[in-house]
C-alpha positions, 0 to 999 in steps of 0.5 A: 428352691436350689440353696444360694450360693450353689456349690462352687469350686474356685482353684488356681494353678500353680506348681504344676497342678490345679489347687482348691482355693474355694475356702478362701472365697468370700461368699459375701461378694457374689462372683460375676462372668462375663463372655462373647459379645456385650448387648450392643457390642460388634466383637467378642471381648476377652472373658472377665470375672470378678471375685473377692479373696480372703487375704487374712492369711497373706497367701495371696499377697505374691509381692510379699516373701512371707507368703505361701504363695510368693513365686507360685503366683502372679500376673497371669495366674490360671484361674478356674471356677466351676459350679456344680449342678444338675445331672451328671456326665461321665468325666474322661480325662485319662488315656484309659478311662472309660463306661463300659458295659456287657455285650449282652443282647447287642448283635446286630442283625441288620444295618448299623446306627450308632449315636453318641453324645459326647463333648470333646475335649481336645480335637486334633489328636487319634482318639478312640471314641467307642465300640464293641471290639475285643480281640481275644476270642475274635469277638471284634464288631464295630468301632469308632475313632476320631484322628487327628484331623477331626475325620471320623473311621467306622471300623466293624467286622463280618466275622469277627476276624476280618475287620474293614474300615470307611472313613468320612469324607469331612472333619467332624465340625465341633470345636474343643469343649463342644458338645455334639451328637455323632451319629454313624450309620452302615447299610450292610446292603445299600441295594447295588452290591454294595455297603455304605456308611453315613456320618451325621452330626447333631445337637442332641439325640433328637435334633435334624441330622447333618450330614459329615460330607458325602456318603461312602460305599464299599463293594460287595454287601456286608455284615456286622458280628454279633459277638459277646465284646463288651460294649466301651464308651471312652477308649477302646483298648483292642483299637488302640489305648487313646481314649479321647478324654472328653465327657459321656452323656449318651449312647444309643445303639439300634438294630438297623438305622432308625431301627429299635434301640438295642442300648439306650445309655443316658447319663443324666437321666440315669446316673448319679453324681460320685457313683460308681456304677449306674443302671440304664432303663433297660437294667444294663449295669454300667461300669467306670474304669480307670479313672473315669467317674460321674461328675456335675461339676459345670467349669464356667471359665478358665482365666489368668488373674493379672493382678493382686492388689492388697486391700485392707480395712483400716485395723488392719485386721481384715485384707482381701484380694478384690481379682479380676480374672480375664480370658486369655484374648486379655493378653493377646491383645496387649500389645500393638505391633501388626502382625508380619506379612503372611509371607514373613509369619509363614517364613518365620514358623517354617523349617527353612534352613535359612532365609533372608527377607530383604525386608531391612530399612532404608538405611541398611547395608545388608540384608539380615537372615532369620536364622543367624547366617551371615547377612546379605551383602553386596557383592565388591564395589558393584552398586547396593540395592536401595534398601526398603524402597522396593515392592513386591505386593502392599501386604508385603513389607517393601523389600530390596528395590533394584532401579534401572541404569544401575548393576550389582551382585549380592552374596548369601551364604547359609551357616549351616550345611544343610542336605545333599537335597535342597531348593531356593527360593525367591520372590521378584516383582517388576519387569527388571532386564537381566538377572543371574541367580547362582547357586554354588554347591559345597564342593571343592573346586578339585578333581575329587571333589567338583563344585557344581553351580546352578545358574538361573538367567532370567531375561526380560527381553527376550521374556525367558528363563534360561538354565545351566550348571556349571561343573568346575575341577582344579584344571578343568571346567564344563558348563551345560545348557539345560533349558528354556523357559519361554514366556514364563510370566513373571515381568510383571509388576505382580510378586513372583515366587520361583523355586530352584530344588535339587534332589540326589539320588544314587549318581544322578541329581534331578532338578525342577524349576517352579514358577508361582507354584508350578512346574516349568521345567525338569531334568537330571544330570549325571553327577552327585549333588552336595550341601549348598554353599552360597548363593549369589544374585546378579542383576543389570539394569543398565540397558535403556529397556529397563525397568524397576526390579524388586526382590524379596525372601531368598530362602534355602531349603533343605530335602524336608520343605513345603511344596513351591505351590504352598509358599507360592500360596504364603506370597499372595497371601493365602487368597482363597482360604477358608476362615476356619483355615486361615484361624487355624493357620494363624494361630499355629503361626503364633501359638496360640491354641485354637479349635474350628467347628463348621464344615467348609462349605459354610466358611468365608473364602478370604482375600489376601491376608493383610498385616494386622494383630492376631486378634485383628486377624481373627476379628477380621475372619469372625466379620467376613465370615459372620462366624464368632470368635470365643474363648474356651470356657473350660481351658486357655484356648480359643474357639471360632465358630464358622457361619454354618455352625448357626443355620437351622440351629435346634434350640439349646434352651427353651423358654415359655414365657407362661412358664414363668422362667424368663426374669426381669428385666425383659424388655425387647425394643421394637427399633431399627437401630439394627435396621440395614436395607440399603448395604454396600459391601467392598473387597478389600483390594477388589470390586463393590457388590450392593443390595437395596431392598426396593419393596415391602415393609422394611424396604427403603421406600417412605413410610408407610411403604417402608420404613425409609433408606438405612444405608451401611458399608462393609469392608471385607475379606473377600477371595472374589468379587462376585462374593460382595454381592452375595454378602451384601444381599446376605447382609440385607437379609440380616438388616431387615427382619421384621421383628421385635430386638431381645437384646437381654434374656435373664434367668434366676437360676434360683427359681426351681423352674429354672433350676430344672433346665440348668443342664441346658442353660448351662450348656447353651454358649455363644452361637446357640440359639434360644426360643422364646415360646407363649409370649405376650400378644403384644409381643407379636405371634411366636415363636421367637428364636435368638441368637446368643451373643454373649451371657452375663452370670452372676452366682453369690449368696444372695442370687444366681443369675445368667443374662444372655445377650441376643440377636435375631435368630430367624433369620438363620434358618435356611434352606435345605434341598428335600427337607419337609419344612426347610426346602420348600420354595415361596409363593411369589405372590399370592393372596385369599381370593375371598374373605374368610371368618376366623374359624373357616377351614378352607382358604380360596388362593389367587396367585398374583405371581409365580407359579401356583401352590403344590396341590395334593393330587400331584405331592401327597407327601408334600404336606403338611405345611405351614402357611402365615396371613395377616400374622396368623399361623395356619397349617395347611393338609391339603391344596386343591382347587376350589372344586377339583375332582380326578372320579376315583371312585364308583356311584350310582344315581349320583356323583357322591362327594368331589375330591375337594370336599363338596357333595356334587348335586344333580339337576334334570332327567333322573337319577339313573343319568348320574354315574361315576365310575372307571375314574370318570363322571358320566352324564348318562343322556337316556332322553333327548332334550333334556338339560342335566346339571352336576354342580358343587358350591364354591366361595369365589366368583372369580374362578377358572374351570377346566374340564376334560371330556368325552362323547360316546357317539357323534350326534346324528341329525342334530347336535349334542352340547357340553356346557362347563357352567360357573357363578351358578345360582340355579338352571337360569341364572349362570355363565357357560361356555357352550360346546356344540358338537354337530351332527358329523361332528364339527364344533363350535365354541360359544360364551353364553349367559343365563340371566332367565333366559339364555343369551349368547355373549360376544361371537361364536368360535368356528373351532376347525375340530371335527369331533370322533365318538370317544374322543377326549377334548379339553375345555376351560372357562374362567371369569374375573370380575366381568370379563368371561373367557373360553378355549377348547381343544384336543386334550392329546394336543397343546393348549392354545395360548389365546383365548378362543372366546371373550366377553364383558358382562356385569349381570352375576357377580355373587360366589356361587357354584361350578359345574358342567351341564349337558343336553342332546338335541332334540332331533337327533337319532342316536341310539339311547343313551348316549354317554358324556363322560367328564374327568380332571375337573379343575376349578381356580384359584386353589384352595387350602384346607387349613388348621387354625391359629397354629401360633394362637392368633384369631381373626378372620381375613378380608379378600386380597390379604397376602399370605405365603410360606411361614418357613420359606426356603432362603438361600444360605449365604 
């Protein structure tokens, strides 16, 4: 049993470093944390802990001049805990550090796999990961690199010398602190003259790959050098000294992809806390350079301490500090001022030389600017705007309005001389009438130095832009007509952004009119452009054809600026960005440090950015997009995980319930309080989408045909409105499994058994997913997989425990196109056609709708698979139909045993009649007037058998009859349909019944086909209940869509066997024998060849119970 409590290190920070406080931790007050979501929350909360100081000696009294720590510490304080256990890693948090090892042994000879199991410390930043790549004696091989934008770059080299490079096509999807598998691949010869590397992310070595984007090809095959380099996992010195200061777990390298493993490095298993050195399995001596070292030391949580409130017994004698340390979401979400428009917060974090927003209240005179130019100001005694009336969009602040039947100017003059180069913008709404935008450059107005003003005309009526320069000297002054804008869109009551840029070059000055992020209209002109001056903005409503005018963010530039699409992109409020981007956006803008895991194809496509808080911002994100918003455990940072990040998930901890690890208390609730069949969810802005379900268990039907109408509403942020019934039929998915709620999970750590998976407990963090295996069978058939939503953790001298709160994880598992488990489509509907005992190995299908299963035949490698019935588990090795046989392969005097598993048996003439060879079965017909049977037994009496068959000879002088046979008791009791081939060859189809003797069933069916010796027909019978049907045709041709042939009869109804019959008549002259030949025998409804009680369940099965796919392919969202 681990020792209590476990060993710990509490520091605060201050001075400039982390200090060791762990001494004055009173042991006899356990220390608790908190994270994520609470058991019944909706959002992540700030992280807290709470913790008792020793205060004997003041130190923690901050308040108090005397004390140790008076102006080192106080509100905000960054505090850490740490807990050390299990195996070790190797820490890297130095440019330099690294474990490496010889090069001994490691040439590879064909393709590449390298895999790396590494927890990143900071993303966002060049880091170089691992390689062998040493430059001196050009021993260089292959290296690894993560740049700053998260895409990873395989470099190797052919030769030793020569070095070539492919780079991913996605980031790597993991956040700061996470811990992930990065796997790389380079077929040397992809089999089309050419190479290709694969990047691939997992959660550990041995979880399902995914993919980092899309492949990537190089022309012409490849090689990678051997060499002696010494292998390096940290930093990668002869790349680059930028080691990525993370942590080390494992390393494999193959020789070939999935090849035998030349290096297997694993840590954990290998290392020892504190050592110097380690050994790997394969006697390979690992060494730590730099500073690198093996550690344990598990950091629980990063906090600030915003208080320290003195306590003290009542001598006097003991004081203790009782500190409750919180996450920095804490003081994030202190105060309660909305965030700024999008527009504005982009505007305030960009390098605009200067802009004025025309955002001032009503009560204004002048528009003030951003970054300390003079205000706006209207222009002499011509009318002002009305201040804080006008509209660009509602999730812009309200700007400067501009009503009709009035007119005015306003001047703007930035206070600092910006570049030769520059731009204006501006952001209009409203049809206005007449309006001037000029922009005066620096000059003076002399012959030497001319003044050049740029005028923009905008016209309502007649819809058009016009554009001039003006060159004005001492005595002279020119103007130029540059262009027409005609229908430039933009009288509308939606926000405008329109961009004016210059750029000089030598004596000529370009320019470019941008209208909502494109081009309109380009030119140069023959002069040499200087530093803008001043801008004035002119406007006339006074015409009866006006009407009201908005205007907003008169912004200059200088040469360095985003592009006009971009800020085009800040004015509509980023519509159509991803979560994960919109998080990061965010977060630059307010400077807050934050890391995104997920690919993009997974995140949330958002709607308008609309003012809120940060934290309401990212709150609004996490819902949208389904995603969780957390705290960095091990720093002062955030992390969003995206909604992709959960989907197949491999589990981080499981648990069996036999084992003896799960503590108390553990009380999963079998209630709908998460229960959501009926959602509505509305675009913020936008349309409703909404998805009921209409059928089955949790559907909105009345008990017990469901479970009654749960109805809910969301509003989200949403790029388009198609996307409300996508999330609203996602949502319905969510709200309607059909499952036991395990809102807590808790681990004593103090339990040995637990204690030997602390390396996955304690890796296991918000998102991740649990599995609960060998449950009680009152809990229903496991597994259950869960989703963690946040822990509790609770580590003194009188316990350890974690408590994790959980939601349904299955319904996160989705599919994936070609994968073994995970891509397969469901039965619409289909059911046992028989009942079946608990142990029987073979189950009769009906399908009820869709398409039939996949058989064996036709997708061998397609199985197995896992089917459920009634809450059994089953795995199925083979689909056929109940009998089917394709005759590959050879018997005499007997058909041998049918590829559905029956032994055929025969019945009339001899022996020798029987025959299967050349992939078919023969009826070897060496006497006339005989009946000749083949026959297997089959657990349905519903069945449909079809049948494809061939005569060796016309009859001559009589006929010849094929005779598919079902519901055969013995040569008197069945039903047939009969195939007469006449002499010359006409047939005629008929539905017959043995019931001791024979009688024909309902008319005869003139078939029209005139039958050819060795030629191949089709013929198919089928019965359900008591109605018996038949076709027949050309096997080359087409089946016919009707029947051909029907009858009602109620005389055998029991299970019995299928087969064909056969008989040449009597008075025929053919030369004997003559030959039937049978093939692609199929007998309906299919049947699966299953192993039993996968999840431990037995029973048997009554006919009709419904059964389907146990890991249906769903749709992600």
């Amino acid at each position: 049993m681990p020792s209590l409590p476990p060993p710990r290190l509490t520091e605060l920070y201050y001075d400039g470093v982390w200090h060791n406080i762990s001494g004055d931790m009173r042991e006899s007050v356990p220390v608790t944390l908190t994270r994520g979501v609470s058991a019944e929350g909706s959002r992540s909360e700030p992280g807290t802990a709470t913790a008792l100081l020793d205060n004997r000696s003041g130190d923690y009294s901050p308040r108090d001049p005397n004390s140790a720590l008076h102006d080192k510490i106080g509100r905000n304080t960054p505090w850490r805990f740490s807990v050390k256990a299990g195996g070790p890693w190797v820490e890297l948090s130095h440019t330099h550090d690294a474990i490496t090892t010889p090069g001994t042994g490691m040439a590879v000879t064909t393709d590449l796999d390298v895999r790396l199991d590494l927890t990143t410390v900071r993303t966002g930043i060049q880091q170089h990961i691992a390689g062998r790549y040493t430059a001196t004696g050009n021993q260089r091989s292959w290296a690894l690199t993560l740049s700053y934008n998260g895409i990873i770059q395989l470099r190797w080299s052919p030769d030793g010398t020569t070095v070539k490079t492919l780079i991913s096509t996605q980031p790597l999807p993991m956040t700061s602190g996470q811990r992930g598998v990065l796997r790389v691949t380079l077929d040397v010869d992809n089999g089309a003259s050419g190479h290709t590397a694969r990047f691939y992310y997992g959660q550990s070595m041995a979880s399902r790959w995914q993919a980092i984007g899309n492949p990537v090809t190089g022309a012409g095959t490849t090689s990678v050098w051997g060499g002696t380099g010494q292998l390096e996992f940290g930093s990668v010195p002869d790349v680059a000294w930028q080691g990525w200061g993370g942590k080390a777990h494992a390393l494999q390298l193959r020789n070939g992809i999935d090849g035998p493993l030349l290096v297997d490095l694993d840590v954990a298993a290998q290392g020892v806390a504190g050592a110097a050195t380690l050994t790997d399995d394969q006697g390979r001596v690992w060494t730590l350079r730099d500073e690198a070292h093996l550690s344990n030391l598990h950091v629980r949580m990063v906090g600030e301490v915003p208080a320290w409130p003195p306590s003290r017994d009542l001598s006097g004698a003991d004081r203790t500090v009782a500190i409750a340390p919180a996450g920095i979401m804490r003081r994030l979400g202190a105060g309660n001022r909305p965030l700024d428009s999008a527009l504005r917060r982009y505007m305030l974090g960009s390098n605009a030389l200067e802009c004025w927003p025309l955002t001032d209240g009503e009560q204004a005179t002048q528009g003030a600017a951003m970054r300390g130019s003079a205000p706006v100001i209207a222009a002499g005694k011509q009318a002002p705007p009305l201040w804080g009336k006008g509209t660009l969009a509602d999730w812009i602040e309200p700007v400067a309005g501009f009503p009709d039947q009035r007119n005015g100017a306003l001047t703007a003059t930035p206070g600092t001389v910006g570049t030769a180069s520059w731009s204006v913008d501006h952001v209009r709404s409203g049809a206005g009438l007449s309006e001037v935008l000029e922009m005066h450059d620096r000059g003076r107005g002399t012959e030497a130095s001319n003044r050049t003003i740029w005028r923009i005309y905008t016209q309502a009526v007649p819809n058009q832009i016009l554009i001039f320069r003006e060159t004005v000297a001492a005595d002279s002054s020119s103007m130029a007509f540059l262009a027409t804008v005609p229908d430039p869109g933009i009288f509308d009551d939606r926000p405008h952004h329109i961009r004016f840029r210059t750029v000089v070059s030598g004596g000529a000055t370009a320019w470019w009119l941008d209208v909502d992020g494109e081009n309109l209209a380009v030119g140069s002109e023959a002069l040499t452009g200087q530093p803008l001056g001043r801008i004035e903005y002119l406007w006339d409503q006074e015409a009866a054809e006006a009407d009201d005018l908005s205007l907003g963010y008169l912004t200059v530039w200088n040469a360095d600026q985003p592009s006009a699409a971009t800020v085009h992109q800040a004015v509509m409020g980023f519509p159509g960005e991803t979560a994960g981007a919109r998080a990061l956006r965010l977060s630059a803008e307010t400077g807050v440090p934050i890391s995104v895991s997920g690919e993009e194809t997974h995140q949330t496509r958002l709607g308008i950015q609309r003012p809120e808080k940060y934290l309401d911002s990212l709150a609004t994100i996490a819902k949208s997009d389904l995603g969780y918003l957390v705290e960095r455990r091990d720093a002062l940072e955030l992390a969003y995980r995206a909604r992709g990040t959960l989907y197949n998930q491999a589990p981080t901890i499981t648990l069996s319930f036999a084992d003896g690890v799960i503590g108390e208390p553990f009380r999963p609730l079998d209630d709908d309080k998460l229960s959501e069949n009926d959602i509505t969810v509305k675009r913020s802005g936008g349309t409703t989408g909404r998805a009921v379900l209409e059928s089955g268990r949790m559907s909105v039907q009345d008990p017990p045909n469901g479970i009654g109408r749960y109805d809910r509403d969301y509003t989200l942020s949403l790029e388009a409105d198609h996307q409300t019934g996508e999330h609203a039929q996602w949502r319905m998915h969510l709200g309607t499994f059909d499952g036991l709620r395990y809102t807590k999970v808790t681990l004593n750590l103090a339990n040995p058994r637990v204690y030997a998976m602390i390396a996955d407990i304690y890796r296991a963090d918000v998102g991740d997913l649990v599995r609960l295996t060998d449950l009680p069978a009152d809990h229903g058939p496991g597994p259950v997989d869960l989703i963690i939503r946040g822990y509790s953790e609770e580590i003194g001298a009188g316990g350890w425990t974690i408590t994790f709160n959980c939601a349904p994880g299955s319904p996160w598992s989705v599919g994936v196109a070609d994968d073994r488990v995970l891509g397969r489509a469901d039965t619409d509907g289909s059911e046992l056609a028989a009942a079946v005992t608990s142990t029987a190995t073979t189950w009769p299908v009906t399908v009820t709708a869709g398409p039939a299963w996949l058989t064996t035949a036709a997708n061998p490698t397609e199985f197995p698979l896992d089917v459920t019935c009634d809450g059994e588990q089953a795995t199925v090795t083979r689909i056929t139909g109940v009998a089917e046989d394709a005759f590959a392969r050879t018997v005499a005097s007997g058909w041998g045993a049918a590829d559905s598993g029956q032994a055929w048996v025969t019945d009339g003439g001899s022996a020798a009649d029987y025959a299967v060879s050349a992939g078919t079965g023969r009826h070897i017909m060496s006497s006339r007037g005989v009946f000749r049977h083949t026959y297997v037994p089959v657990v349905t009496a519903d069945v449909d058998l079809r049948v494809d068959f061939s005569l060796s000879a016309v009859p001559a002088a009589d006929s010849a009859y094929v005779f598919p046979m079902i519901r055969y008791q013995d040569v008197t009791h069945m039903y047939l349909a009969r195939v007469q081939i006449a002499a010359g060859g006409a047939m005629t189809l008929t539905l017959r019944k043995r019931d001791g003797g024979e009688t024909q069933l309902g008319s005869s069916y003139a078939t029209g086909l005139t039958y050819t010796a060795g030629a191949w027909y089709t013929v198919r019978l089928a019965m359900t209940g008591s109605e018996l049907s038949a076709k027949v045709w050309l096997r080359s041709g087409t089946e016919p869509v009707a029947w051909q042939v029907t009858a009602t009869d109620a005389a055998l109804t029991a299970p019995a066997s299928v087969g064909v019959r056969t008989v040449l008549g009597s008075a025929t002259t053919n030369v004997l024998p003559v030959t039937v030949t049978f093939d692609n025998l199929y007998v309906g409804p299919q049947a699966m060849t299953v192993i039993r009680s996968v999840n431990g369940i037995v029973k048997g099965h009554a006919a009709g119970a419904a059964l389907s796919l146990t890991h249906p392919m769903r749709a992600a969202l």
